[in-house]
C-alpha positions, 0 to 999 in steps of 0.5 A: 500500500501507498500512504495517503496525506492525511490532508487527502484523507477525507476523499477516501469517505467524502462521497456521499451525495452532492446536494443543494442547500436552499434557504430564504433570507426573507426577500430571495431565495439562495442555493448553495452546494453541499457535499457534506452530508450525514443520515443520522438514523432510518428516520428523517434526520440528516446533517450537513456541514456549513459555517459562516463561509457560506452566504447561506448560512446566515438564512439558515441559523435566523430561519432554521428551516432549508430545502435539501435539493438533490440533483443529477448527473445532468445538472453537474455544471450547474452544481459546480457553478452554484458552489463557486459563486455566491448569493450575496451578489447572484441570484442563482435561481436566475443565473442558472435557470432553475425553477422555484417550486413553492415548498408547503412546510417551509419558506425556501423553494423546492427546485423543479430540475432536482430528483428529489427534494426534501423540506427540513427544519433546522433541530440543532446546530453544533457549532464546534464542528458546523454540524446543521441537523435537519428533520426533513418534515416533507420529501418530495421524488421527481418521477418525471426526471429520466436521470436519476443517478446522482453525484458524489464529490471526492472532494479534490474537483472530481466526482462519481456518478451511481452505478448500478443498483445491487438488491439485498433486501432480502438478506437485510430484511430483519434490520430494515425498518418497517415500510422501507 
């Protein structure tokens, strides 16, 4: 084996899947791209990492509610073009071409282009670490998106897009919660 940098370490685990954070400040919405994410447990809670680095941040921690908005491989320019400019002076919905979708439980918009769309409340935040829990109050799949796979960042500019699908849910039935 070949060492790793340990200043490369997080590309070995950072692929979990690319999405938008969307939120609303009170006068426009904003998105911003996020590739650090956590599912917490089988029920509706996730996290992600974001700080003050962020324009949206600030929406975040006053409103404590988002969109977690998960596009496609199609949609790999716009999300590298949402992350490398900034709400405080764009206004991404507009920039890129996605359509609002007004959200029922929450003020920031769902986006139309996205595969799936999620509308969360902000349940804590951990400062030490930038660590946003959200519980998603309402989830939404796009059914009319012939692309479905989604995106990963290795962190380093390069990504992965899903595979294949592998079925085992026989073999794991007794740990998966009921309905899943």
């Amino acid at each position: 084996m070949r060492q790793l940098a340990l200043s490369k370490a997080f590309t070995l685990m950072e692929s979990g899947p690319v999405v938008l954070v969307v939120t609303h400040d009170g006068e426009r919405a904003n998105i911003m791209t996020i590739s650090w994410t956590m599912v917490m447990d089988f029920t509706p809670v996730f996290a992600i990492t974001t700080g003050g680095w962020n324009h949206s941040f600030a929406a975040l921690r006053k409103n404590r509610e988002c969109v977690i908005a998960i596009p496609t491989v199609d949609m790999l320019d716009t999300v590298v073009g949402i992350g490398t400019c900034s709400g405080a002076d764009t206004d991404k919905f507009a920039k890129f071409a996605l359509t609002a979708v007004p959200a029922k439980f929450v003020s920031p918009p769902l986006v139309k282009e996205c595969v799936a769309n999620m509308e969360c409340k902000v349940i804590d935040i951990i400062q030490k670490h930038n660590i946003v829990v959200l519980e998603a109050v309402a989830a939404y799949k796009n059914t009319s998106r012939k692309e479905k796979r989604t995106l990963h960042a290795v962190g380093d500019g390069t990504f992965i897009v899903d595979g294949d699908r592998l079925d085992r849910r026989k073999m794991m039935a007794s740990k998966l919660p009921p309905g899943v």
